[in-house]
C-alpha positions in Angstrom: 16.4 -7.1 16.0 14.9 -6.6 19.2 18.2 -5.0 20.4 18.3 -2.9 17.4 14.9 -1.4 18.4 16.1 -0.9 21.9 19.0 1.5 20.4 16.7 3.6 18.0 13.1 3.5 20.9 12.2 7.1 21.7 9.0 6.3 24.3 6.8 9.2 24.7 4.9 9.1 28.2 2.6 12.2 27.7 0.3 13.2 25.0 2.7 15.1 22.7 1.8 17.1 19.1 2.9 15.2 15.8 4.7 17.3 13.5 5.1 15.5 10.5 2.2 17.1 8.8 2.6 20.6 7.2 -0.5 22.3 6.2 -2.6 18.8 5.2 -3.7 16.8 8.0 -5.0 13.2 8.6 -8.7 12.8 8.1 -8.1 9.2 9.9 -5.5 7.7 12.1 -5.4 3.4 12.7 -3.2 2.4 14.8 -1.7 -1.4 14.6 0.5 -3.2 17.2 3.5 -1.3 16.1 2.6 0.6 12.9 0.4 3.6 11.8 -1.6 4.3 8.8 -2.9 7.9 8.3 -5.8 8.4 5.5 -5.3 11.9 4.3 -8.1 14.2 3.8 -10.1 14.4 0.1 -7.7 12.4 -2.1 -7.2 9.0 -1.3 -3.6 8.8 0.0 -3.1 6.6 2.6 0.6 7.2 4.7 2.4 4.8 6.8 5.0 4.5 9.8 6.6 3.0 12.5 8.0 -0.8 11.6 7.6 -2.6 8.4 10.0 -5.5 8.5 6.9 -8.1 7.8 5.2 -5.6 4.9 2.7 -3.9 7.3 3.5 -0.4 6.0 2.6 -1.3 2.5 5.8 -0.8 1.0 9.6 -2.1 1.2 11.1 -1.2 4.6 14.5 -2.4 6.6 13.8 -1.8 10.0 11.4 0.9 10.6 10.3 4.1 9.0 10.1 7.5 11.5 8.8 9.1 8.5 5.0 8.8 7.0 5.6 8.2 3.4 2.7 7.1 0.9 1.2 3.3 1.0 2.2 2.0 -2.5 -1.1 1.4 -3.9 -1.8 0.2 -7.2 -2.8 3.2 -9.7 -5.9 5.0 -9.4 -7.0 3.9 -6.1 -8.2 5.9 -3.7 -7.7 4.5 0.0 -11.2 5.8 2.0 -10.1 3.3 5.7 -7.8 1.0 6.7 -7.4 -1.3 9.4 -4.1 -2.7 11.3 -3.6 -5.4 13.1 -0.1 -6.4 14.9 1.8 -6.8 11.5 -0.8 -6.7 8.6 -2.7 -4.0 7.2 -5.8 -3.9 5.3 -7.5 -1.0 3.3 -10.7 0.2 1.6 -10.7 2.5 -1.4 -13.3 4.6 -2.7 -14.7 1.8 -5.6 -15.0 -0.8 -2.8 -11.6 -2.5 -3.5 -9.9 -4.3 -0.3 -6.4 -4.6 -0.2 -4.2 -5.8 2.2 -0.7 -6.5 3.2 2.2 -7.7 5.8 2.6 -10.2 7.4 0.8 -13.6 6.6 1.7 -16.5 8.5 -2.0 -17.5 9.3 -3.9 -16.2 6.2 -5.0 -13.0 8.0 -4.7 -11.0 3.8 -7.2 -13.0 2.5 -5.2 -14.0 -0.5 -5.5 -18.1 -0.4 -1.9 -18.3 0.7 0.5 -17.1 3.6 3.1 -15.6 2.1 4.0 -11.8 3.5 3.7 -9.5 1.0 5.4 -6.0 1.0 3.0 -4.3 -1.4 -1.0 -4.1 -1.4 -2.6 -7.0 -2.5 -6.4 -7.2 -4.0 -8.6 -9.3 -1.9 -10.3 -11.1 -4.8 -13.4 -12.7 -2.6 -14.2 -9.4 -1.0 -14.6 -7.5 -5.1 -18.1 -6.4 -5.1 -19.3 -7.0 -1.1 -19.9 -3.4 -1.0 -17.7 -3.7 2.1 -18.3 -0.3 4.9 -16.1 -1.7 7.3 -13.2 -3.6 8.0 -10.8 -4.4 11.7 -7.8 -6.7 12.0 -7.2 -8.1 15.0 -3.4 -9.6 16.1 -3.6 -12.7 13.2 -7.3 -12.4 11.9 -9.3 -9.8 9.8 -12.9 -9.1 9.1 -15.1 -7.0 7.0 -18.9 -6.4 7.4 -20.9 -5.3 4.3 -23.9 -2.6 3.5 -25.9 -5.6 4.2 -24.5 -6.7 7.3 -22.8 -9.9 6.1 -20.0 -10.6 8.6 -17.0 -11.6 6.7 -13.7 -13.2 8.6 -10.5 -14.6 7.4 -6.8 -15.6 9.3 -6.1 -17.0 12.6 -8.7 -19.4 14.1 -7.2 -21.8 16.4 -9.0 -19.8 19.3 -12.0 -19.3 17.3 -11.6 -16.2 16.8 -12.8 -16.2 13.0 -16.2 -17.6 14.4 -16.3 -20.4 11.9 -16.8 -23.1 14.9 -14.4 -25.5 13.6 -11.8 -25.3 16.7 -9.5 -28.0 17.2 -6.7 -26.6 18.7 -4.6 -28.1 15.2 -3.7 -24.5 14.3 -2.8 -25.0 10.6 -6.6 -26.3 9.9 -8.4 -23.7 11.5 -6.5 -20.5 9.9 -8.9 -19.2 7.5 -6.7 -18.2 3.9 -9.9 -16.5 2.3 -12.8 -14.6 3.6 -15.6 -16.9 4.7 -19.4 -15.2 5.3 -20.1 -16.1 9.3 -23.8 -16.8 9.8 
């Protein structure tokens, strides 16, 4: 894989313009370890690129993808942010769902499990948080609500998810749903 990359790597060392946008252009750019998602201005699309062998750019991709093509998000929601970490993405739409997808080895979707997944997944504990912002880190997420509730989930064996359970056994400390940090 990593020699695959090596072929296809185009490094740019200067500032350069982006020309994959006609006459619409992003209202938001995240930037993960080696993935973008763009939120388009005004109607909820969300657009993704660079590599998306664990599920980071929210759809099915060999390899990686040069081109921004659309987040495949379930019908009728409108993605408002997003946040990327090195191979996970999570986003917010405009009713206050959270969705996330990649990769999942410590738990950092939020779904209960760690299985990758390739699509956007609902984050069931997160429904109704009223959730106004959300960051992934490398293997851990959060998302703080309108009330200030600090909400983690994923990799903890550094204590990074603030739960103060570090042990250094890795498996015990990952967090596999949102947990409210006090």
């Amino acid at each position: 894989d990593r020699k695959k990359r090596a072929k296809r790597r185009a490094d740019v060392l200067t500032p350069a313009r982006v020309h994959f946008f006609d006459s619409a252009h992003p209202k938001k750019v995240v930037a993960g370890g080696s993935h973008n998602i763009f939120i388009m201005g005004g109607n909820g699309l969300a657009l993704s690129v660079g590599w998306g062998d664990d599920g980071q750019l929210g759809r099915s991709v060999q390899g990686s993808d040069d081109v921004p093509r659309p987040v495949q998000m379930p019908q009728g929601e409108a993605v408002c942010d997003a946040a990327c970490g090195d191979a996970h993405s999570l986003v917010l739409c405009e009713n206050n769902h959270v969705y996330a997808f990649g990769d999942n080895s410590f738990g950092q979707l939020g779904i209960g499990n760690r299985k990758k997944k390739f699509y956007p997944q609902r984050v069931p504990l997160l429904s109704n948080l009223n959730i106004i912002l959300l960051q992934a880190g490398g293997r851990h997420s959060a998302a703080i609500t309108q009330s200030g509730a600090l909400y983690t989930w994923g990799a903890g064996e550094a204590n990074q998810i603030g739960w103060g359970e570090g042990n250094g056994n890795r498996n015990s400390l990952d967090g596999l749903v949102p947990r409210n940090v006090e």
